[in-house]
mmCIF file of the N, C-alpha and C atoms, coordinates in Angstrom:
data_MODEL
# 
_entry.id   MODEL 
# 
loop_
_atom_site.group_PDB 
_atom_site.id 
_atom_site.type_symbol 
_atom_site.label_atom_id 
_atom_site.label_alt_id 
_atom_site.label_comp_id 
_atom_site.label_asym_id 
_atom_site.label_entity_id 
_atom_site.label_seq_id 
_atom_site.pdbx_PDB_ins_code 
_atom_site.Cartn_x 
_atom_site.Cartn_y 
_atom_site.Cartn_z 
_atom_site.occupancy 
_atom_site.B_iso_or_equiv 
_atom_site.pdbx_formal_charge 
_atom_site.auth_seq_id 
_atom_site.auth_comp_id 
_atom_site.auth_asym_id 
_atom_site.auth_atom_id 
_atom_site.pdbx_PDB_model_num 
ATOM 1   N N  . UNK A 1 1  ? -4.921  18.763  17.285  1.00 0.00 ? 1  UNK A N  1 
ATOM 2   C CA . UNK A 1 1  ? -4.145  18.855  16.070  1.00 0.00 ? 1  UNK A CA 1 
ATOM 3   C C  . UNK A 1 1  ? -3.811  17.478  15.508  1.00 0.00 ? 1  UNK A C  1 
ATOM 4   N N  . UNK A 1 2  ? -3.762  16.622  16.241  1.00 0.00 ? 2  UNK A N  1 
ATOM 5   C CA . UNK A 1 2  ? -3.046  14.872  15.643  1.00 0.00 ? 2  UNK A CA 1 
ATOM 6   C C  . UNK A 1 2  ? -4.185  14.581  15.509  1.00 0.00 ? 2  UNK A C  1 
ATOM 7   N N  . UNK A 1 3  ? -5.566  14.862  16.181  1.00 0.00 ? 3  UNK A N  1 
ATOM 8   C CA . UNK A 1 3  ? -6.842  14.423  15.156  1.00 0.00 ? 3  UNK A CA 1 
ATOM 9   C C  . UNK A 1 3  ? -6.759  14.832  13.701  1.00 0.00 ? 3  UNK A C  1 
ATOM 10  N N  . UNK A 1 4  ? -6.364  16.097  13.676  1.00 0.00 ? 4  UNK A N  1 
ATOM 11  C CA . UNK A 1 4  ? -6.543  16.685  11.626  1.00 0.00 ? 4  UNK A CA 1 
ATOM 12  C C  . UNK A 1 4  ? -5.659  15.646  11.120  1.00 0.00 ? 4  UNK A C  1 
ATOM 13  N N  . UNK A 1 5  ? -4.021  15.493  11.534  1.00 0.00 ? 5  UNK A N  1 
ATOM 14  C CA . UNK A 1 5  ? -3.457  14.551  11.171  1.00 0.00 ? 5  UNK A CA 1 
ATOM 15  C C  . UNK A 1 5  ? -3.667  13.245  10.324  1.00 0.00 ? 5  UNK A C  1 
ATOM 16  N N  . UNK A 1 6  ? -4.434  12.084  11.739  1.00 0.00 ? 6  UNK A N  1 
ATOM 17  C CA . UNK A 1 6  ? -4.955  11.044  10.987  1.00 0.00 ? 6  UNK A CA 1 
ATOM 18  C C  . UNK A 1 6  ? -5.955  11.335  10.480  1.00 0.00 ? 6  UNK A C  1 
ATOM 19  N N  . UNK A 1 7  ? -7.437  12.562  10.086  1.00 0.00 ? 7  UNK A N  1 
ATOM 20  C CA . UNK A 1 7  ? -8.222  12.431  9.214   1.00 0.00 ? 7  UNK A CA 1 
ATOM 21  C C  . UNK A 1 7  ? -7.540  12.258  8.169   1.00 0.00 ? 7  UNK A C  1 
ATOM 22  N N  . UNK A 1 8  ? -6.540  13.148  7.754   1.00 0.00 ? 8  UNK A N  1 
ATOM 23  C CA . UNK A 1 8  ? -6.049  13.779  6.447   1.00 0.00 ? 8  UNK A CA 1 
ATOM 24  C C  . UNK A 1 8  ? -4.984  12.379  6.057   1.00 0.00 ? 8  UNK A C  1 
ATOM 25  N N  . UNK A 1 9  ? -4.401  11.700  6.901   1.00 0.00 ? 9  UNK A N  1 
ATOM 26  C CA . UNK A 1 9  ? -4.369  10.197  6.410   1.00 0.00 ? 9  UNK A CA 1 
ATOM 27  C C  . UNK A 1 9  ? -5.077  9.101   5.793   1.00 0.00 ? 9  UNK A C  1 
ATOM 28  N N  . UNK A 1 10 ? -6.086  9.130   6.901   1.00 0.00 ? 10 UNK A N  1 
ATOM 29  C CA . UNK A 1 10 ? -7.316  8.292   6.668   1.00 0.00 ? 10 UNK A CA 1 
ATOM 30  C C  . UNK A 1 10 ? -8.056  8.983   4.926   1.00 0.00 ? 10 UNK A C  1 
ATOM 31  N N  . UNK A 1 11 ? -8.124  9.931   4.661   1.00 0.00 ? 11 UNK A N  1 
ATOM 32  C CA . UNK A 1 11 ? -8.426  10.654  3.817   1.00 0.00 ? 11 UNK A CA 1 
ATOM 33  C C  . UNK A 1 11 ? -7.723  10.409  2.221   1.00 0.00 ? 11 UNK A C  1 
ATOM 34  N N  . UNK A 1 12 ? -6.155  10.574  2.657   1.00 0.00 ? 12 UNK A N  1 
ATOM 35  C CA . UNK A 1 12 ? -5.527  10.256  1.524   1.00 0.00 ? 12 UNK A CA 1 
ATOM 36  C C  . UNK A 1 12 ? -5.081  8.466   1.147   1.00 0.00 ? 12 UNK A C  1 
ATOM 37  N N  . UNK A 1 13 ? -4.969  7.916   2.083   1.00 0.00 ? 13 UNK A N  1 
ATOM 38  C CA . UNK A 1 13 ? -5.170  6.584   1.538   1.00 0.00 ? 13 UNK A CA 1 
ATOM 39  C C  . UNK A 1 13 ? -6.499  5.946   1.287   1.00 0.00 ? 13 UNK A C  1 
ATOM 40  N N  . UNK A 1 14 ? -7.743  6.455   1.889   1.00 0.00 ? 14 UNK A N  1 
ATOM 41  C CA . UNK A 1 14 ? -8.783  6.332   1.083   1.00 0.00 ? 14 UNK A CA 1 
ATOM 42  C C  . UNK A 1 14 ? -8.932  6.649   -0.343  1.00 0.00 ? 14 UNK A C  1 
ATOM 43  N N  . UNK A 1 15 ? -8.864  7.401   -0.350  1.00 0.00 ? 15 UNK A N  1 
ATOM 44  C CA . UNK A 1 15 ? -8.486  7.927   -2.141  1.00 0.00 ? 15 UNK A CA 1 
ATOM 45  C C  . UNK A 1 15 ? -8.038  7.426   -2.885  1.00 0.00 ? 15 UNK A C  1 
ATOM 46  N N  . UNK A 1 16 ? -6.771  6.900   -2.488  1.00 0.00 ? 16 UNK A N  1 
ATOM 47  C CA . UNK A 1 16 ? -5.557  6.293   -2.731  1.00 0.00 ? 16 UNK A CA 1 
ATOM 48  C C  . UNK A 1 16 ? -6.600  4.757   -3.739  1.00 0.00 ? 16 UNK A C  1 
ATOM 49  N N  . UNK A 1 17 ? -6.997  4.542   -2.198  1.00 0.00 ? 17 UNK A N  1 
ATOM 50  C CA . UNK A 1 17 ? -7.823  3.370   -2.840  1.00 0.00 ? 17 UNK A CA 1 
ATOM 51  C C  . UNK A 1 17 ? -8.983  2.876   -3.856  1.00 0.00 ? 17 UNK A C  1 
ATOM 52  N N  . UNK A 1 18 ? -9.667  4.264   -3.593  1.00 0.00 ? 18 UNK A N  1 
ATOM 53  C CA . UNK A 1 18 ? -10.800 4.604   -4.502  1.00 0.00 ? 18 UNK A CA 1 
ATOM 54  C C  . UNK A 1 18 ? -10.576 4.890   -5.886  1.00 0.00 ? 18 UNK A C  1 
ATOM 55  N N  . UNK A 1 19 ? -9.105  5.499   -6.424  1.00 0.00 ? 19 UNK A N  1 
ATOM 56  C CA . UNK A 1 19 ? -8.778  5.862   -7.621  1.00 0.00 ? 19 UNK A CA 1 
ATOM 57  C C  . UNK A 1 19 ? -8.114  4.102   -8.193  1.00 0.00 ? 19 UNK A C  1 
ATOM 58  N N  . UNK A 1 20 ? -7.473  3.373   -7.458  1.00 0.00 ? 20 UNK A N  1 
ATOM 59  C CA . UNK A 1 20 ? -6.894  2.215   -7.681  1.00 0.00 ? 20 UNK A CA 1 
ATOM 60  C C  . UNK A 1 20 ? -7.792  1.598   -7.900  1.00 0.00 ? 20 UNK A C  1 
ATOM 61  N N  . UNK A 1 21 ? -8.973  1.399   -7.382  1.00 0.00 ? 21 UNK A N  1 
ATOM 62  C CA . UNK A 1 21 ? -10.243 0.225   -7.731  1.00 0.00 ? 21 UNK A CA 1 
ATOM 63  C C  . UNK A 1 21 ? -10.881 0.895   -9.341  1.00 0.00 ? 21 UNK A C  1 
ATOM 64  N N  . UNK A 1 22 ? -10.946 2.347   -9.367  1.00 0.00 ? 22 UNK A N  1 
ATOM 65  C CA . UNK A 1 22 ? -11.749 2.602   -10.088 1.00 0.00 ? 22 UNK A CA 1 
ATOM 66  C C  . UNK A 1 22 ? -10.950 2.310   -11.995 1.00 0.00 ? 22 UNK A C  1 
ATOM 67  N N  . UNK A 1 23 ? -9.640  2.512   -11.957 1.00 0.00 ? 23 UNK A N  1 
ATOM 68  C CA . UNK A 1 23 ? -8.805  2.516   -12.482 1.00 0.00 ? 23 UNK A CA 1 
ATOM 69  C C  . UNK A 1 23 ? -8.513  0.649   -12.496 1.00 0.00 ? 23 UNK A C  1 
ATOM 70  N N  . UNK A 1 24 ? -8.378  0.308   -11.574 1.00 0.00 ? 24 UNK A N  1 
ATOM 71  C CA . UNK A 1 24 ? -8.240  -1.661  -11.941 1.00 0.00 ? 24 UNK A CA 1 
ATOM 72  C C  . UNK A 1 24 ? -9.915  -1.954  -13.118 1.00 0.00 ? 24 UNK A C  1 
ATOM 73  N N  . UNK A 1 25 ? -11.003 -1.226  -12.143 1.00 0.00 ? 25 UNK A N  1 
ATOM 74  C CA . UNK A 1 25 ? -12.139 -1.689  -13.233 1.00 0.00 ? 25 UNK A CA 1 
ATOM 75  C C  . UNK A 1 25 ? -12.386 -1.412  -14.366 1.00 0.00 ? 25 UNK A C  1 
ATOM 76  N N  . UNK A 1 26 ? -11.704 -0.233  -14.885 1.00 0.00 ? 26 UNK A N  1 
ATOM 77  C CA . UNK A 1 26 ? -11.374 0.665   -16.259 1.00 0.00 ? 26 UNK A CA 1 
ATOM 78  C C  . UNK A 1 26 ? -10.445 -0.350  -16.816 1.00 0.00 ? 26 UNK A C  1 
ATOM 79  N N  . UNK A 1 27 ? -10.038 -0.793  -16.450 1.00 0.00 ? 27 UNK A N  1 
ATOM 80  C CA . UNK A 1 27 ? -8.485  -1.646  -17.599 1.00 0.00 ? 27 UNK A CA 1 
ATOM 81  C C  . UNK A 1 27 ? -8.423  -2.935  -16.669 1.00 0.00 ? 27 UNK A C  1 
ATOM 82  N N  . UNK A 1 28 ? -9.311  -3.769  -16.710 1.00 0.00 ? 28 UNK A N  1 
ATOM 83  C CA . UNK A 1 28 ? -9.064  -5.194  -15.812 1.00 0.00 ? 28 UNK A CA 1 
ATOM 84  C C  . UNK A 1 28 ? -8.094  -5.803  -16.670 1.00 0.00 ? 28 UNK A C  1 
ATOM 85  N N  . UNK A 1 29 ? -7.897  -6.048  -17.903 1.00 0.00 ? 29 UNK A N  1 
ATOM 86  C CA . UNK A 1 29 ? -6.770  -6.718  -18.934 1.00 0.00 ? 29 UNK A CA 1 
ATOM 87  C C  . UNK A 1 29 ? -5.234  -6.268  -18.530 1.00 0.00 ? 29 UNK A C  1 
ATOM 88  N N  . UNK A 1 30 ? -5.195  -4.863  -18.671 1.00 0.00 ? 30 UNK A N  1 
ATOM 89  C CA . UNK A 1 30 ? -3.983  -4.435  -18.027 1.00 0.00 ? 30 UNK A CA 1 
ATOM 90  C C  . UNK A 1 30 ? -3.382  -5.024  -16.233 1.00 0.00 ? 30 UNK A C  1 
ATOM 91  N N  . UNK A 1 31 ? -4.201  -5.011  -15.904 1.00 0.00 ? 31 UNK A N  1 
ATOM 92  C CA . UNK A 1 31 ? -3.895  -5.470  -14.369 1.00 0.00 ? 31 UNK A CA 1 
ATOM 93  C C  . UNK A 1 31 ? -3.805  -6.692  -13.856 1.00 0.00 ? 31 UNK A C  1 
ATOM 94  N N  . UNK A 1 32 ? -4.705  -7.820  -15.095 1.00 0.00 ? 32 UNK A N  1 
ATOM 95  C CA . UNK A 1 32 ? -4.351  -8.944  -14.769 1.00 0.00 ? 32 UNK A CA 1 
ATOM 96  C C  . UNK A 1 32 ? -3.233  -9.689  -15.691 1.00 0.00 ? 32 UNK A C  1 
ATOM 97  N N  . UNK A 1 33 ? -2.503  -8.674  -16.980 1.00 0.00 ? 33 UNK A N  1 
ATOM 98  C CA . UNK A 1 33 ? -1.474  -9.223  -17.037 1.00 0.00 ? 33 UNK A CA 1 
ATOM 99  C C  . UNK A 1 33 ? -0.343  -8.710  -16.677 1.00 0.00 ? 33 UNK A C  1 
ATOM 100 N N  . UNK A 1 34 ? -0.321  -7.646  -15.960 1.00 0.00 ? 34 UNK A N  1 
ATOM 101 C CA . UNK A 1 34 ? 0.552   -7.277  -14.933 1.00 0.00 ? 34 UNK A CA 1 
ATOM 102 C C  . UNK A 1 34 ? 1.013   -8.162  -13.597 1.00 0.00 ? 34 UNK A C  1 
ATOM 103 N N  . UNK A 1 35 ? 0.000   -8.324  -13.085 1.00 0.00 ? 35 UNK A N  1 
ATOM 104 C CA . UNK A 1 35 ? -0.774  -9.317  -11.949 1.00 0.00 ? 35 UNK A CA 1 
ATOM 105 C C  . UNK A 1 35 ? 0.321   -10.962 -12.331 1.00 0.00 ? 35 UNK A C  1 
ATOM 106 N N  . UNK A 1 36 ? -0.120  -11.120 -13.738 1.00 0.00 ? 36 UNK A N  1 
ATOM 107 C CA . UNK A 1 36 ? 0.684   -12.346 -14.165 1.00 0.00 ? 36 UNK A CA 1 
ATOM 108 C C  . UNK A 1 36 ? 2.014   -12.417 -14.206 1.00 0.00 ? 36 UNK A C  1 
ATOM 109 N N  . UNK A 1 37 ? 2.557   -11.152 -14.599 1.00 0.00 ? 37 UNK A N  1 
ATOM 110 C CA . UNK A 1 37 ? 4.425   -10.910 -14.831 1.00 0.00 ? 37 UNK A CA 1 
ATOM 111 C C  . UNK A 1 37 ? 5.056   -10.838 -13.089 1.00 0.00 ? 37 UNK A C  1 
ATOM 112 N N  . UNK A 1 38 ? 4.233   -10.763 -12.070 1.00 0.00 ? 38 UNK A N  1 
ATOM 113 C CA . UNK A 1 38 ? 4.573   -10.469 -10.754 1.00 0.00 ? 38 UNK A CA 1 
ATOM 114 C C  . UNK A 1 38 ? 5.457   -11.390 -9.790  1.00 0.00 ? 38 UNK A C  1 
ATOM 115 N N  . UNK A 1 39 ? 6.534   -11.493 -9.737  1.00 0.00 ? 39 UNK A N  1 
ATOM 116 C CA . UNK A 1 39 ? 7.251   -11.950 -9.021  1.00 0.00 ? 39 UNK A CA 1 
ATOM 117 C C  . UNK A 1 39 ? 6.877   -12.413 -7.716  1.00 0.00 ? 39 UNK A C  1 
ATOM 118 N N  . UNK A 1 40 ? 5.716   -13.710 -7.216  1.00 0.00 ? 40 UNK A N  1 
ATOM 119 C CA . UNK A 1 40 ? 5.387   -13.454 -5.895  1.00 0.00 ? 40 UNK A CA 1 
ATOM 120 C C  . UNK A 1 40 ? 6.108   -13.742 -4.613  1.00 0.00 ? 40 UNK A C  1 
ATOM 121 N N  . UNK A 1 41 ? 7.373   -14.267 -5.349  1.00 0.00 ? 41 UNK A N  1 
ATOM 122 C CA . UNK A 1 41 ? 8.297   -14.623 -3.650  1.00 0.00 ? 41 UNK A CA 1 
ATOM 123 C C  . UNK A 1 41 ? 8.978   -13.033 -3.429  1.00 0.00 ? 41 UNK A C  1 
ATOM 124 N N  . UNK A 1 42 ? 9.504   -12.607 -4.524  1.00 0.00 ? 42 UNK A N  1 
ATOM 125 C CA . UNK A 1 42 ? 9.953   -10.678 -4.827  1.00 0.00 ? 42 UNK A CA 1 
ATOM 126 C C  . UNK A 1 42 ? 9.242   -9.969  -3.629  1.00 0.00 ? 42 UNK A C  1 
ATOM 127 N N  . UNK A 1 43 ? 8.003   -10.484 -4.139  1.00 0.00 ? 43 UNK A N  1 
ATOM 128 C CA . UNK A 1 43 ? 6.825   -9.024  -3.517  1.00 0.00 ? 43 UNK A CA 1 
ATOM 129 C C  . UNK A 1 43 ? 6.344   -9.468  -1.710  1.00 0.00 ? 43 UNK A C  1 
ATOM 130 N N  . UNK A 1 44 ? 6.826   -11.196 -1.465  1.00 0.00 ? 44 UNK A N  1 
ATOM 131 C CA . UNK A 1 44 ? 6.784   -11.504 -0.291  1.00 0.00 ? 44 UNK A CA 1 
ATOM 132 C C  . UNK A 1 44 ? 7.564   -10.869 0.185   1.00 0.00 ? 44 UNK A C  1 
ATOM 133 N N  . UNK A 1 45 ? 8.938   -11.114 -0.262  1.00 0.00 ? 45 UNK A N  1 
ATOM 134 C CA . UNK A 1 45 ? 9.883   -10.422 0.675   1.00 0.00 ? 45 UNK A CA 1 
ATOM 135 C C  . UNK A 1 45 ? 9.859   -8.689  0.633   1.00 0.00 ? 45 UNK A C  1 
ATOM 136 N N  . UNK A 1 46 ? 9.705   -8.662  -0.116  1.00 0.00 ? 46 UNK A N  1 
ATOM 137 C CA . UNK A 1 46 ? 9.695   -6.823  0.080   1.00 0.00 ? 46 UNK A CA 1 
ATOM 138 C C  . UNK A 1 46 ? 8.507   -6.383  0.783   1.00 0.00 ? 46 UNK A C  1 
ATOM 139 N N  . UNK A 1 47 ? 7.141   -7.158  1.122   1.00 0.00 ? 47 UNK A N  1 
ATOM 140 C CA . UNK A 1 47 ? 6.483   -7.029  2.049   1.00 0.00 ? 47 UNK A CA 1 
ATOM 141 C C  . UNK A 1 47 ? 6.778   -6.951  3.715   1.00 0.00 ? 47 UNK A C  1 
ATOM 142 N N  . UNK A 1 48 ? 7.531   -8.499  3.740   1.00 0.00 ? 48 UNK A N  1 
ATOM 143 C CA . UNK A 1 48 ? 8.539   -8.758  5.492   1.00 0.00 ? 48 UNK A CA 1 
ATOM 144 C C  . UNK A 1 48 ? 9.582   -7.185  5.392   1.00 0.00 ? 48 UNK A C  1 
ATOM 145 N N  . UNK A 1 49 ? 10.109  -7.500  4.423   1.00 0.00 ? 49 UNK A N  1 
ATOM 146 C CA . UNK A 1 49 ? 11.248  -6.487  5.010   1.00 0.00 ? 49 UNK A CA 1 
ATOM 147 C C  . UNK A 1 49 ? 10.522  -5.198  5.496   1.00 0.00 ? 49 UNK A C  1 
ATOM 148 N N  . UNK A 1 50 ? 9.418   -4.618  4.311   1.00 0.00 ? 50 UNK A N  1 
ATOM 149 C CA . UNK A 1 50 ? 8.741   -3.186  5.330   1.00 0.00 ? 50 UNK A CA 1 
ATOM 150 C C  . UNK A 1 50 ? 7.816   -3.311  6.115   1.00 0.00 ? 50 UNK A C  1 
ATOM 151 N N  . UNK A 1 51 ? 7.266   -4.669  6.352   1.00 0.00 ? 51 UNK A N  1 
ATOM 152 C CA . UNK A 1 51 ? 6.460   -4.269  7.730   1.00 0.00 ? 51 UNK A CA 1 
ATOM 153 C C  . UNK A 1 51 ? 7.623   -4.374  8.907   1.00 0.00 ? 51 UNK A C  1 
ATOM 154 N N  . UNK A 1 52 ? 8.715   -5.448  8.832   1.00 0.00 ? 52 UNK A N  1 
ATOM 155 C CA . UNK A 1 52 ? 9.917   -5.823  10.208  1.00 0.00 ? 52 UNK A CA 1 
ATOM 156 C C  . UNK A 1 52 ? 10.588  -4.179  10.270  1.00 0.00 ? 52 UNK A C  1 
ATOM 157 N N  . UNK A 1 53 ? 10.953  -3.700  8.807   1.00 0.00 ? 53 UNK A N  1 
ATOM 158 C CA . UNK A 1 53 ? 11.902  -2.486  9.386   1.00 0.00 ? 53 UNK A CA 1 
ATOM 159 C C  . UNK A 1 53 ? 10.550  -1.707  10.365  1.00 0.00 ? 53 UNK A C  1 
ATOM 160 N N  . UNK A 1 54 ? 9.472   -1.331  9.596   1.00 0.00 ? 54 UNK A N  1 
ATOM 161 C CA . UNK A 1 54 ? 8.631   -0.338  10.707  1.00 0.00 ? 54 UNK A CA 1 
ATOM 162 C C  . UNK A 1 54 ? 8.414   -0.611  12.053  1.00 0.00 ? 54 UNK A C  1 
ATOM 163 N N  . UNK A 1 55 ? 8.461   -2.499  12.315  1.00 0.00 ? 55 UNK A N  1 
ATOM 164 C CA . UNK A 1 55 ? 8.488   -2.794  13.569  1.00 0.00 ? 55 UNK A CA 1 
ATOM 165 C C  . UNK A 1 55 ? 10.230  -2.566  14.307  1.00 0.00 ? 55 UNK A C  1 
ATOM 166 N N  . UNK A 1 56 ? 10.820  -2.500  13.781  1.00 0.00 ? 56 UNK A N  1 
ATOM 167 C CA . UNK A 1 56 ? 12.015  -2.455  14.306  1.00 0.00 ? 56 UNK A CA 1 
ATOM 168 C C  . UNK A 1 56 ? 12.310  -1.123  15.034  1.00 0.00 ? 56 UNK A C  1 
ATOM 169 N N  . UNK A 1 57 ? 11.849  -0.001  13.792  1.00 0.00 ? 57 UNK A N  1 
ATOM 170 C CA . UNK A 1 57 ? 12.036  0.997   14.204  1.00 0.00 ? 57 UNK A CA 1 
ATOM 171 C C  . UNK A 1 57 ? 11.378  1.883   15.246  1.00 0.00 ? 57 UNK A C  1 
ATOM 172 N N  . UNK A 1 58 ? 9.632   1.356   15.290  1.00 0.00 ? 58 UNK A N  1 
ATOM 173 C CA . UNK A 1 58 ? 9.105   1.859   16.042  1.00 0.00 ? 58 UNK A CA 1 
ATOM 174 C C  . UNK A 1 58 ? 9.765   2.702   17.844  1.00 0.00 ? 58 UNK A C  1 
ATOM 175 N N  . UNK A 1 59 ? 10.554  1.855   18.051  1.00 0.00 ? 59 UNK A N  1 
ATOM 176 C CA . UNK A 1 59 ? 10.860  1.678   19.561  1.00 0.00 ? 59 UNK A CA 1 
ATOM 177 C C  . UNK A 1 59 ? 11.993  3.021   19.502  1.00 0.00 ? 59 UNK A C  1 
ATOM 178 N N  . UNK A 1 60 ? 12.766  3.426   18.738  1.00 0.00 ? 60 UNK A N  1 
ATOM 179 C CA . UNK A 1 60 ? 13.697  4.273   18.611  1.00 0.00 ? 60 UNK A CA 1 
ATOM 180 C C  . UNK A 1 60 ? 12.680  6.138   18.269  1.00 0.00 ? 60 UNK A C  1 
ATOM 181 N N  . UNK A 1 61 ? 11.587  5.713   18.101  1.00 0.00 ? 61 UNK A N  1 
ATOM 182 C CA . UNK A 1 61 ? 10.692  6.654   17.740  1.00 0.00 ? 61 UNK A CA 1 
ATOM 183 C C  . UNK A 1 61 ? 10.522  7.214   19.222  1.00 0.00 ? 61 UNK A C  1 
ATOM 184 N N  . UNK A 1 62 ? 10.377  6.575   20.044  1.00 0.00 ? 62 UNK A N  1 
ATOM 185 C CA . UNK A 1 62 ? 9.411   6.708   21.576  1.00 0.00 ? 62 UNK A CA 1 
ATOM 186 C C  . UNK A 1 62 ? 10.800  8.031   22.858  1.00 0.00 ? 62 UNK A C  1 
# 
């Protein structure tokens, strides 16, 4: 059963990705001045903070 699980993960963030590429190549103008308005110290930190909370939390999972 936790095999169907991660297919159906593996599955939906594939997608995930496939509609995002296909959609960045449809409107490259839109995305690279989006891309430009982007806050990159913002998007650093909101990166640390959710990979540390998932590491944090992991251990309370077990």
């Amino acid at each position: 059963m936790i095999w169907v699980f991660i297919f159906m993960e593996l599955l939906a963030f594939g997608l995930a990705f496939v509609v995002f590429a296909a959609l960045r190549a449809r409107s490259l103008a839109v995305f690279e001045s989006s891309q430009a308005e982007l806050n990159q110290a913002l998007a650093l930190l909101n990166t640390v903070v959710l990979v540390t909370s998932g590491y944090f939390f992991f251990p309370f999972c077990i």
